[in-house]
N, CA and C atoms as an extended XYZ file, in Angstrom:
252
Properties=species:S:1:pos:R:3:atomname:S:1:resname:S:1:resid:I:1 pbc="F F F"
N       169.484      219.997        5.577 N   UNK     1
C       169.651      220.130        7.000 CA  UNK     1
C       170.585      221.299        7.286 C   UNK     1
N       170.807      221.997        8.131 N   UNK     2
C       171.451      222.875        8.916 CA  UNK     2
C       172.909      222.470        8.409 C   UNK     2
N       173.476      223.592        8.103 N   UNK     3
C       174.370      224.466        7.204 CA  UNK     3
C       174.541      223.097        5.930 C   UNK     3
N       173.577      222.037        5.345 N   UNK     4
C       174.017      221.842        4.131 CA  UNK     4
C       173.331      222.257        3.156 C   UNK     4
N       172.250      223.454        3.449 N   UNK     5
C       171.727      224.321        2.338 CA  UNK     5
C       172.008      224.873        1.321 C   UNK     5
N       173.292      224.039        0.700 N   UNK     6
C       174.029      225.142       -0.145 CA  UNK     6
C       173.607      225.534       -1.377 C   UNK     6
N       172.964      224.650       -2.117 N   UNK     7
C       172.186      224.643       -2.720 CA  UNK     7
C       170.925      225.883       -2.931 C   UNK     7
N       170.077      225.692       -1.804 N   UNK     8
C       169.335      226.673       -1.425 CA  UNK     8
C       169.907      228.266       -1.002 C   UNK     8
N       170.910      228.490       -0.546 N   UNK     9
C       171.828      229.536       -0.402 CA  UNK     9
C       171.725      229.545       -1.694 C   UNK     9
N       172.468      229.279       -2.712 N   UNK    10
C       172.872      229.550       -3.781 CA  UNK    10
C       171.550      230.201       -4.661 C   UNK    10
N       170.566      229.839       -4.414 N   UNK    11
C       169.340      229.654       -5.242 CA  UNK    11
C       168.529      231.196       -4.661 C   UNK    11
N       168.913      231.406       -3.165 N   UNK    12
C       168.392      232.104       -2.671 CA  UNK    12
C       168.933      233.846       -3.043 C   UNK    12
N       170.382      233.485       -3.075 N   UNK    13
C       171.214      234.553       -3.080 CA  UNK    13
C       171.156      235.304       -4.892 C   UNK    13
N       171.067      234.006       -5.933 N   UNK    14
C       170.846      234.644       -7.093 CA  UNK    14
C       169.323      235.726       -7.207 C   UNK    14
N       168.064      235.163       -6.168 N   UNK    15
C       167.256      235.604       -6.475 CA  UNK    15
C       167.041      237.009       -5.840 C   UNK    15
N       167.799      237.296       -5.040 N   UNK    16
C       167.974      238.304       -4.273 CA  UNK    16
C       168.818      239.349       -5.223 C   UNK    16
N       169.698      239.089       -5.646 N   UNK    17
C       170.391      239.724       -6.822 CA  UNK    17
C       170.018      239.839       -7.979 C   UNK    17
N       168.786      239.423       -8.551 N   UNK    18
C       167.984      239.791       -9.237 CA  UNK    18
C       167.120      240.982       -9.127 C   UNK    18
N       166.582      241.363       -7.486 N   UNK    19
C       165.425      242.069       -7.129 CA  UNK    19
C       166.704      243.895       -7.453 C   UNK    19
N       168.121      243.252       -7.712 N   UNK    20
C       168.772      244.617       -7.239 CA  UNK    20
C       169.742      244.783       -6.020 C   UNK    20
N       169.197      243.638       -5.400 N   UNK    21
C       169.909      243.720       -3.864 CA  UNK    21
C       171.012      243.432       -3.695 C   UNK    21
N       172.076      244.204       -2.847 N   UNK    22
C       173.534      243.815       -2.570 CA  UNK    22
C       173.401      242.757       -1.909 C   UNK    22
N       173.793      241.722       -1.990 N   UNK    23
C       174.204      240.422       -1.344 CA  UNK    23
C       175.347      239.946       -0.557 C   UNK    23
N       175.248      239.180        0.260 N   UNK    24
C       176.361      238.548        1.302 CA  UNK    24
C       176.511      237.427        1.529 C   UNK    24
N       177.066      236.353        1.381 N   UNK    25
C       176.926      234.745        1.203 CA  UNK    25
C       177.765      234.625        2.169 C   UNK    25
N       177.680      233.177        2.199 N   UNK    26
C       178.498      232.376        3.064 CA  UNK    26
C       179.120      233.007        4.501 C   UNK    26
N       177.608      233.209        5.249 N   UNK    27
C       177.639      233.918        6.893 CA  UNK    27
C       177.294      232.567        7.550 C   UNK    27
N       178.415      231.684        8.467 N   UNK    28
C       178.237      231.505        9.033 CA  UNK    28
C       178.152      229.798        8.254 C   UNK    28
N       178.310      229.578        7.030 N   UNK    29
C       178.390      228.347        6.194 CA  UNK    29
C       177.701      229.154        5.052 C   UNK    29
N       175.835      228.463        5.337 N   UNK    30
C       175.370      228.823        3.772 CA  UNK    30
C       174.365      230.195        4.577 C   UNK    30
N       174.314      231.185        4.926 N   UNK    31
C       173.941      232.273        5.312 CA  UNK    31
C       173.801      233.403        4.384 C   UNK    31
N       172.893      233.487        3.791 N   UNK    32
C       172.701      234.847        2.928 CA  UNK    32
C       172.114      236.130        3.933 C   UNK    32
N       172.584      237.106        3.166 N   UNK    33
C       172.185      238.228        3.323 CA  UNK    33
C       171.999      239.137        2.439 C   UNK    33
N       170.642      239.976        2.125 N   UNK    34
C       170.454      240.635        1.274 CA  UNK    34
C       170.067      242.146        1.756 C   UNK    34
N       170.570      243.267        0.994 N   UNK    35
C       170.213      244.697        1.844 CA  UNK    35
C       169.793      245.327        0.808 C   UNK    35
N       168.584      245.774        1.376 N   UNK    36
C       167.749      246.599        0.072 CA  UNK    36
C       167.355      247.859        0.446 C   UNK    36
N       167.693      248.675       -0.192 N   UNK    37
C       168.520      250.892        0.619 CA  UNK    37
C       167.263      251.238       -0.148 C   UNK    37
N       166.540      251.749        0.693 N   UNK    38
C       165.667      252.957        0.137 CA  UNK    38
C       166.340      254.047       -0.275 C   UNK    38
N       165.689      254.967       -1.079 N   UNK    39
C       165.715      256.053       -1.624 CA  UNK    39
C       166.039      257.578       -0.722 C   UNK    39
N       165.344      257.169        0.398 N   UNK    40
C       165.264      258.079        1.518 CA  UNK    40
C       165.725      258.011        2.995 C   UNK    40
N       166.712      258.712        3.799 N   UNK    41
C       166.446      258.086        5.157 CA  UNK    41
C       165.347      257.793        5.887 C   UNK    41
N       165.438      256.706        6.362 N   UNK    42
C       164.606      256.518        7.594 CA  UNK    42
C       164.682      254.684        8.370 C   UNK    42
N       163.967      254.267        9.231 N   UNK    43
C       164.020      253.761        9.613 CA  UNK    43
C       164.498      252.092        8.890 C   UNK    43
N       165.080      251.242        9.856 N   UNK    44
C       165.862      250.320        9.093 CA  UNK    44
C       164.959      248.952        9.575 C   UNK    44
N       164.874      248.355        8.363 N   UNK    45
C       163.610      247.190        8.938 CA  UNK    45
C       164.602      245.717        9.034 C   UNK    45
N       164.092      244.821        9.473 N   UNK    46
C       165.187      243.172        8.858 CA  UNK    46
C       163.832      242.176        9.269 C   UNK    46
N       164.128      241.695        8.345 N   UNK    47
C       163.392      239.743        8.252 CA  UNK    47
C       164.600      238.648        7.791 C   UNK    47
N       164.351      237.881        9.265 N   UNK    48
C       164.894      236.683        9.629 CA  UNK    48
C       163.972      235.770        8.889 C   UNK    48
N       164.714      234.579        8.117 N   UNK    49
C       164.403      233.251        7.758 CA  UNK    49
C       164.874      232.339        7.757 C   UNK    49
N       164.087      231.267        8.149 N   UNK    50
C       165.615      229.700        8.300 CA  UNK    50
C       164.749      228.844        7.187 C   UNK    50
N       166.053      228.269        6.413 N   UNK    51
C       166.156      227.207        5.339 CA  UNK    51
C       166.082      225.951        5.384 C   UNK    51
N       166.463      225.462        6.735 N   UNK    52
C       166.671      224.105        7.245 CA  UNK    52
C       165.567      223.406        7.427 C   UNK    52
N       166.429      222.120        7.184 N   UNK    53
C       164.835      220.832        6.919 CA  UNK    53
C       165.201      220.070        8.531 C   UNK    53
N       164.593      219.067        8.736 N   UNK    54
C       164.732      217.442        9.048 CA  UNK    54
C       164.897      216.816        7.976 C   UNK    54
N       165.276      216.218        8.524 N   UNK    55
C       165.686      214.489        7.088 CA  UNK    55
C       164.228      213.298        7.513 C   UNK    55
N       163.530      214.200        7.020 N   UNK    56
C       162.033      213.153        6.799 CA  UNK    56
C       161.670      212.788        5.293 C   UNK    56
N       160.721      211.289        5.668 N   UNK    57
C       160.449      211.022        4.229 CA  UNK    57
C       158.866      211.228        4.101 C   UNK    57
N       158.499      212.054        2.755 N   UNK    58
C       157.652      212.388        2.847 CA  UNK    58
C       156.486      211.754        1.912 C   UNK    58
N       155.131      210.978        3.082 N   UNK    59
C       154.719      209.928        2.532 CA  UNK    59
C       153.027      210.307        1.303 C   UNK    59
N       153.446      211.453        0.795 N   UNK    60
C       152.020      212.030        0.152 CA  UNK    60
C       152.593      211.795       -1.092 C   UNK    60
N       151.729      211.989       -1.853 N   UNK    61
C       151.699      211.679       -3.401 CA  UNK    61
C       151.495      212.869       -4.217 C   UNK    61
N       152.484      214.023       -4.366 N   UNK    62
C       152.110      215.267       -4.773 CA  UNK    62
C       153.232      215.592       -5.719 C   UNK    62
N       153.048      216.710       -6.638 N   UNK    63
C       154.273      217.180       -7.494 CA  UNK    63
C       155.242      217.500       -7.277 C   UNK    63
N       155.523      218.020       -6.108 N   UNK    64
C       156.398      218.801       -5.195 CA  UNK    64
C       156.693      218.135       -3.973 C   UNK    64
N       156.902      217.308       -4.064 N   UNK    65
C       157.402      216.440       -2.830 CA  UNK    65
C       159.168      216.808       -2.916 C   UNK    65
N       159.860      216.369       -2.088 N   UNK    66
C       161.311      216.436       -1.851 CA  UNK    66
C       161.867      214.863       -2.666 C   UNK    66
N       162.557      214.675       -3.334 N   UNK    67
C       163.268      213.786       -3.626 CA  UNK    67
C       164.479      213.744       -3.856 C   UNK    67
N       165.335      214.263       -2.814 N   UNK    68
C       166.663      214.225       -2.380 CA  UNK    68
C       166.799      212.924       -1.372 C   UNK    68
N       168.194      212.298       -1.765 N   UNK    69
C       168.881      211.573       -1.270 CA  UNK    69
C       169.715      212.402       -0.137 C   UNK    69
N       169.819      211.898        1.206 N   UNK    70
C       171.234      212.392        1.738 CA  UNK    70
C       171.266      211.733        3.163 C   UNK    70
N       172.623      212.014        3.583 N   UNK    71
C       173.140      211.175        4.973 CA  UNK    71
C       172.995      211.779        6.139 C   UNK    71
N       172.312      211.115        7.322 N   UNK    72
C       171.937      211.587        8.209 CA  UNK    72
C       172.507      210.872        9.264 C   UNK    72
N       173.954      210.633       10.112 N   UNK    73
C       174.580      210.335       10.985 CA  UNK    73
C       174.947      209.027       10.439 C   UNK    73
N       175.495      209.211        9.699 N   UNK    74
C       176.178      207.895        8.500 CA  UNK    74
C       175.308      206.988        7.871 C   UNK    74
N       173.706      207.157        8.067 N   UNK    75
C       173.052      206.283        7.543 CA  UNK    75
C       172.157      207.020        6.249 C   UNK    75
N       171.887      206.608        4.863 N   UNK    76
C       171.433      207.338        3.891 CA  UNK    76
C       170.288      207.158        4.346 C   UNK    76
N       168.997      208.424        4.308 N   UNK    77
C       167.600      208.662        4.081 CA  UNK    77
C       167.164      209.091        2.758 C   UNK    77
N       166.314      208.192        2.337 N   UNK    78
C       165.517      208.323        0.649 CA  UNK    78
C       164.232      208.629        1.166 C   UNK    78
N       164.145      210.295        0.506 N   UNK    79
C       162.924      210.438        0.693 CA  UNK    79
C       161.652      209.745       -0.016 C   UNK    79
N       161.936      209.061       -0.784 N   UNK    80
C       160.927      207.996       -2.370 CA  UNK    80
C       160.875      207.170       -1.344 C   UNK    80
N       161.597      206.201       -0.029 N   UNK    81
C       161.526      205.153        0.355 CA  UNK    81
C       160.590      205.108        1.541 C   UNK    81
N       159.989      204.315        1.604 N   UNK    82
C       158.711      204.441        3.178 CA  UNK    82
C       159.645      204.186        4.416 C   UNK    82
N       159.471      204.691        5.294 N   UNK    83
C       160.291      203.973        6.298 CA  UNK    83
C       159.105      203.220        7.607 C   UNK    83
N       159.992      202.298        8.154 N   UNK    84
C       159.171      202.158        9.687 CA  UNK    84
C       158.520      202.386       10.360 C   UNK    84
């Protein structure tokens, strides 16, 4: 959920620093930023992305489902658990 991505920040920011790119963490909580300099002047481009979930449980049967535990206004949501 919104700024507890840290995880994903973290995950995001190594991969960005892999490609070469100067990096910037922790804008704003878990906020990356990555800047990638051409060779040449000219025009300056940017792409915006958001990381953030809902705290839903997700009821499909696939490899890649979410199976994180976590607290959502003091009450725990399991994503493995069916709800209501």
């Amino acid at each position: 959920m919104s700024n507890r991505e840290t995880r994903t920040a973290a995950v995001v920011a190594k991969h960005l620093k892999s490609l070469g790119m100067q990096v910037e963490t922790d804008i704003r909580h878990t906020g990356v930023v990555g800047f990638l300099k051409g060779a040449k002047p000219g025009p300056t481009v940017m792409l915006r992305a958001d990381m953030d979930a809902l705290p839903v449980t997700e009821k499909v049967d696939v490899p890649f489902k979410s199976t994180i535990v976590t607290k959502y206004m003091g009450e725990s949501i399991d994503e493995n658990q069916p709800t209501e």
